[in-house]
N, C-alpha and C positions, 0 to 999 in steps of 0.2 A: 275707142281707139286706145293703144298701149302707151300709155308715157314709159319715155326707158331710158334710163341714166348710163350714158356711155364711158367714154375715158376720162371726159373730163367735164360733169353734170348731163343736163337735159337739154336738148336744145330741138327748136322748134319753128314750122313759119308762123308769122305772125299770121293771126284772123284764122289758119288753117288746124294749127298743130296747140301752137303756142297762143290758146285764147284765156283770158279772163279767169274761165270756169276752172280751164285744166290748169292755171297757176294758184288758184283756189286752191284745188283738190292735194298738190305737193305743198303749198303751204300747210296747210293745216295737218298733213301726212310729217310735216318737219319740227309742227306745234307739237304733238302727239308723240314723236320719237324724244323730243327732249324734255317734257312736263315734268319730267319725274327727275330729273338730274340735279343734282345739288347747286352746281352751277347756276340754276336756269334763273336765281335771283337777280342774277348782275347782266340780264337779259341777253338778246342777238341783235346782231350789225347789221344794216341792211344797205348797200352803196348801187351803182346802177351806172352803164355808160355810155353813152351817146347816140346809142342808137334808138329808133321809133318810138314813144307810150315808156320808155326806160324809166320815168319819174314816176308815170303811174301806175306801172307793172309793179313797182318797186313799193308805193303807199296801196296796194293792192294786197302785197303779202305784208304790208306793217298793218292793216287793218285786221286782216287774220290772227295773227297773233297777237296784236292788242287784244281781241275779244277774245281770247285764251289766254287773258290776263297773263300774258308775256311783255315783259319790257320790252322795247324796242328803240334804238340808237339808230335814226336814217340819215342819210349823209345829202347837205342843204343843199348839193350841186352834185354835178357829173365825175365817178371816180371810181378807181383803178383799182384792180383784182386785188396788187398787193399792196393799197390801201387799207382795203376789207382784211383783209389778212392781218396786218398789222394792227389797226385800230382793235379787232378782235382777242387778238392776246394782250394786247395794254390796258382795255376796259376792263379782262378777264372775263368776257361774254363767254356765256355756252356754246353761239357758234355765230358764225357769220353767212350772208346771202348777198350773193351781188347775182345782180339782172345783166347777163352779157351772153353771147353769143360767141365772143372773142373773136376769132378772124373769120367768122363765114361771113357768107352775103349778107347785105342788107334785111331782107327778106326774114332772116333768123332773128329770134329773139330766145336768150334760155336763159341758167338757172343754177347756180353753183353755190356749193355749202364749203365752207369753211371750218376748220374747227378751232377750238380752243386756243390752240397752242401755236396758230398764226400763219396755218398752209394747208392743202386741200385735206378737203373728209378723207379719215380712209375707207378703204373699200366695203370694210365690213361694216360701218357705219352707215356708208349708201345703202350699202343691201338691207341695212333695219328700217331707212327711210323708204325705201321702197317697196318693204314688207306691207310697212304701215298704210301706205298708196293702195296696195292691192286690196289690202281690205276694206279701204274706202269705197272704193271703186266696187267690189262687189257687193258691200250693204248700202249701194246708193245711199249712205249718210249725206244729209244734205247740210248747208254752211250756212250757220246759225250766226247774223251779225245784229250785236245789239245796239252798240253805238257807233258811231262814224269818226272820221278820223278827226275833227274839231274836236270832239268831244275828247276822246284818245289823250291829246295833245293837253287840253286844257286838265285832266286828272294825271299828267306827266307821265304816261302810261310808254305813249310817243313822244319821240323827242329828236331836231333837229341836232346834229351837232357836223361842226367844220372839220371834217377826215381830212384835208387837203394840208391843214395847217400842224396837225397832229403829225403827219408823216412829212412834212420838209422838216420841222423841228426833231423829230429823228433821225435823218438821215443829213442834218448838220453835224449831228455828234459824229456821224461815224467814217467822216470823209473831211479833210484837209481844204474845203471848201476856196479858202483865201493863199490859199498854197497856187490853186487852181486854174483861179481869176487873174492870178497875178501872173501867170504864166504867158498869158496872150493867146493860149489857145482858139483856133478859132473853128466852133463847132455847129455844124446843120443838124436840125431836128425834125423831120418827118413824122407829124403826129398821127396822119393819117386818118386825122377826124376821130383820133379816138379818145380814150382816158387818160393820155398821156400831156394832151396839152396843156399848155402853160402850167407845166410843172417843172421840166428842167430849165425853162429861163426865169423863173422865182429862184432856181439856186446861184445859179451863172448868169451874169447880165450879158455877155459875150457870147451869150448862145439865140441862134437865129430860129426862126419857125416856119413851118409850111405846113399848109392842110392841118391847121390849130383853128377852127372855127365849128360852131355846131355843124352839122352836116349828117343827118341819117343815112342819105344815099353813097355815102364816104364819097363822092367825085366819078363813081363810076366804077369805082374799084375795090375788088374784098380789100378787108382791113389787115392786109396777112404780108408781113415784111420780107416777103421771098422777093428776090434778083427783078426777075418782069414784072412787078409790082412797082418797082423804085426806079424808072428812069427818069424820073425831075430832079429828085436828090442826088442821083449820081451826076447828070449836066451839071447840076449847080454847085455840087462840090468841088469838080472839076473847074469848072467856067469860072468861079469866084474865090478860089484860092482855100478851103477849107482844112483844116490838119483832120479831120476827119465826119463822116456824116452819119444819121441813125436813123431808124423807123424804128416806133411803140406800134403793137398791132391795137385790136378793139379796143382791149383792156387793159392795154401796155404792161401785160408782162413776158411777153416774148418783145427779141430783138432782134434788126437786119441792122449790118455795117461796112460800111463802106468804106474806103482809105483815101486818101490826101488826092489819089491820082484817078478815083473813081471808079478804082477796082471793086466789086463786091467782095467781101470780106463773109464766108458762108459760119454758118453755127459750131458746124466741126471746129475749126481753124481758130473763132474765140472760144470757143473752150479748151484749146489745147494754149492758148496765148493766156488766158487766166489763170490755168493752172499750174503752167510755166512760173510764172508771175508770183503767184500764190504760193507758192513751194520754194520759188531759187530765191525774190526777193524777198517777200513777207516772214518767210523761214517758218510758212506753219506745217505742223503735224496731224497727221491725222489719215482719213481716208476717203477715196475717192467713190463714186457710181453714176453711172451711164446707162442712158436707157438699150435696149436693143439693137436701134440704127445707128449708133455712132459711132463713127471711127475708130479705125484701129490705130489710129494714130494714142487715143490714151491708153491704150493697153501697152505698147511700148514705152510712154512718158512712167507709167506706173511701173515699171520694170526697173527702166534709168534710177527711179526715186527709194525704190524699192516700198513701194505702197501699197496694199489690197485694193484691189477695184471688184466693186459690186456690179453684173448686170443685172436690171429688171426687164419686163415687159413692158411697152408701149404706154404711156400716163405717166405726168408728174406724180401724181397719189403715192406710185410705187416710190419714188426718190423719195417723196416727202419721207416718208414710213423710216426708212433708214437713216434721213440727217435730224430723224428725235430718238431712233435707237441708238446711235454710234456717231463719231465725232467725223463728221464728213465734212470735208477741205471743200468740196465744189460736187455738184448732181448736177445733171444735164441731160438734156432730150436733144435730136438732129432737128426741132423745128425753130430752135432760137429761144428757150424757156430754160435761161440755167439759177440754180440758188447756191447761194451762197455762204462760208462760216461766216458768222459775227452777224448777219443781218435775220432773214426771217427762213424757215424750213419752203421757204415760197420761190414761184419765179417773179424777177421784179427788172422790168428793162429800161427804167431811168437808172436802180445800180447801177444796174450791168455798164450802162453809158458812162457812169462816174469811173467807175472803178476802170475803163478800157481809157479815158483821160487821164487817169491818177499815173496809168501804164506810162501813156508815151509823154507824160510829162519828167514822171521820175527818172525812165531810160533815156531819156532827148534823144527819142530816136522817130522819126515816120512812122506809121503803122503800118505802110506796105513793105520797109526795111524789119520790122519786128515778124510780119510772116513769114518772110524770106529766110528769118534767121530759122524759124520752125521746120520750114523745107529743108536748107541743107542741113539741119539735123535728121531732120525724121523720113525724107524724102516725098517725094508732091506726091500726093493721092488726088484724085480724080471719083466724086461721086455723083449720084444721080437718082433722080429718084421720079416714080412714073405712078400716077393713079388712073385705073383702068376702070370707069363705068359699065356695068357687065347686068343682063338679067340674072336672078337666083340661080338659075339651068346652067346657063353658059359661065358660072362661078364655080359652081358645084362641077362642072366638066374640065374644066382649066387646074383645078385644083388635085382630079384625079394623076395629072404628070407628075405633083412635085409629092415626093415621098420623103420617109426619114431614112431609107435606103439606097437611095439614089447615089450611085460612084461617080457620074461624070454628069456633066453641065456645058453645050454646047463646044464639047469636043476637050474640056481641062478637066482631069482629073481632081476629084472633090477629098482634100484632105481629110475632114471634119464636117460634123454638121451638128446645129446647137437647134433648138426648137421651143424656146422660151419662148417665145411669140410667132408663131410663123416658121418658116423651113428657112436657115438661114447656113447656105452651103458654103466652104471657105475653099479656094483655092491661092495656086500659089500666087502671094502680092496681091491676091484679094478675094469676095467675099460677093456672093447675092444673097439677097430675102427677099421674099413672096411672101407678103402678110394678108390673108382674107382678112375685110372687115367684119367685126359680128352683128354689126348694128343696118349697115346699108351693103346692097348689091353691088360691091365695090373690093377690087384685088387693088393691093399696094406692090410695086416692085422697088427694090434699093441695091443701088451696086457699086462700090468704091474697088477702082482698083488703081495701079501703076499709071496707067495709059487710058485718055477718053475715051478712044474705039474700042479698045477692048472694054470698057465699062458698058460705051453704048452698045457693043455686040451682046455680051450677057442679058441686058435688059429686051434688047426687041429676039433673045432667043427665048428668054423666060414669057412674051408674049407672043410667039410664034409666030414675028413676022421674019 
């Protein structure tokens, strides 16, 4: 079978995809891409979070490269992508691995490298790790283990260390913590059984929890902080008077947010409220990027500001890549995964939580008054977005409609059209894309415009119903 590293690692079902053997085979493909690195003395991170065998998936690849006399630093408990990320560039490890899946089903288990410098591998990095895979894979080398991980541990090879306590002690520095508390804020945390619990009420004793217990099967539901995912937090925020509510997804570095009145608050709308924030209060300088799906709402903020705005293609990797080239204010993806200046080139959604507190404590204003102010600025956009399960045939057919030529799109006239990712047609007050996936038998559609029916008309014309 093909192991194949998508946007954002390998990911896999457990017992089917993602067995033992084949996180053998990419471990040791990850020992082998970094043996020679100068780095590789101050060894790799290894963290892991709450889903299935996560502990032993996780002392599975720390035994691998233990026996390729790699150091290795594993994290004593369940924890967070940008954990790994962090703990990574503060040990000055050659790279980091966390065992997550992040918001798929249950059923998934995969496999994310980190690098150095404290946010995803970049691409060209993956693709030497996965050089290195291929050719595993085709000399059937088989996986030489000579000692165990007792043994590991007792030559200090392996080594348990507390990642949890390493990143609240950093992200004390960089947040007005007791400014915070003393405010009276009163905040919901949807941890959604993932990485993310019991981590923002070690910072805030004022802050409440749900779905903060082991749980592999997360309760029933992916671990992915989108709107019909979160109707107990939004009752409850609602029903119990909150200033505002949050989900961390798997691996808590995406975020969903809610407002005081149990509005869903979409990804768009906090990142045009952060970088609001970021820019008129913080007074920083610098520049902006946005992956593909996102609002046009910051191409206008960036205008106002008079900013560069970078777009990439689909994957934080691409963001990362530009906030370690160039001094970037704020990068952001449409699924709730934005980073940050001052913190790591990572997505990290207990930030993201602090810093949308730090907001409506220092404006004292509501956070549904704070998006409001964004609307009559910028006026309400309307977005949407549809994934379409399709065989290869009926992909590869659907896909012959959308061209880079195409002038008109269910009857509007097409101003423009960009193809960074996908065919992504602009008409007027708004914009669709059709993204094929490369990895699965699956079409993406996205549509923001002025008005929901016109959004919903462009999406079910882009599917043909």
């Amino acid at each position: 079978m093909e192991i194949k590293f998508g946007t954002d690692g390998w990911r896999g079902v457990i017992a089917q995809d993602f067995t033992f053997e084949n996180l053998g085979k990419v471990a040791l493909a990850t020992a082998l891409y970094y043996k020679n690195n100068t780095k590789i003395k101050n060894g790799i991170v290894i963290g892991y979070d709450g889903r299935f065998l996560g502990r032993e998936f996780a002392e599975h690849v720390a035994l691998i490269l233990g026996n390729n006399n790699i150091k290795v630093h594993i994290s004593d408990k369940i924890s967070s992508t940008p954990m790994v990320s962090l703990v990574t560039k503060k040990l000055r490890a050659v790279a980091g691995i966390i065992i997550t899946a992040s918001h798929n089903p249950p059923r998934y288990s995969g496999y994310k490298i980190k690098a150095d410098f404290g946010g995803p591998a970049l691409p060209e990095t993956i693709a030497k790790v996965e050089h290195k895979l291929r050719s595993l894979i085709d000399s059937d080398r088989k996986i030489k283990i000579e000692r165990n991980l007792e043994e590991l541990s007792k030559q200090k090879v392996v080594k348990n260390i507390d990642m949890t306590h390493i990143y609240l002690d950093d992200i004390k520095r960089k947040f007005d913590i007791e400014r915070i508390e003393n405010s009276s804020i009163k905040i919901l945390h949807d941890a959604m059984y993932g990485a993310g619990m019991n981590v923002m009420n070690s910072l805030l004793n004022s802050v409440v929890q749900i779905h903060a217990e082991f749980n592999p099967s997360f309760g029933g539901i992916n671990p992915e902080p989108i709107e019909k995912n979160l109707t107990e937090l939004i009752e409850k925020v609602k029903t119990e008077k909150f200033d505002f509510g949050f989900a961390t997804d798997g691996d808590a570095d995406r975020i969903g947010v809610v407002d005081e009145k149990g509005n869903y608050v979409d990804p768009h709308r906090v990142f045009s409220l952060l970088l609001k924030y970021l820019v008129e209060e913080k007074k920083l300088q610098g520049e902006v990027v946005r992956s593909f799906t996102v609002t046009d709402i910051i191409e206008k903020q960036c205008e106002k500001y008079n900013i560069k705005l970078h777009t990439t293609p689909v994957g934080f990797k691409y963001i990362c890549k530009l906030m370690n080239e160039r001094k970037i204010i704020i990068g952001g993806e449409e699924s709730g995964g934005l980073g940050v200046f001052g913190h790591i080139p990572e997505r990290d959604g207990i930030y993201l939580a602090l810093l949308i507190s730090e907001i409506i404590v220092n404006r004292q204003k509501p956070l549904s008054d704070l998006v409001k102010e964004l609307e009559d600025e910028y006026g309400k956009r309307y977005y949407k977005r549809i994934d379409q399960h399709i065989t290869p045939k009926e992909k590869e057919k659907i896909m012959r409609k959308f061209t880079p030529t195409l002038r008109e799109i269910g009857g509007y006239v097409v101003n423009r059209i960009e193809t960074i990712d996908g065919y992504k047609y602009y008409i007027k007050n708004g914009w669709l894309l059709v993204r094929p996936s490369g990895t699965e038998p699956l079409i993406r559609y996205y549509a923001e415009t002025d008005n929901i029916k016109k959004t919903e008309y462009l999406l079910n014309w882009a599917m043909g119903k």
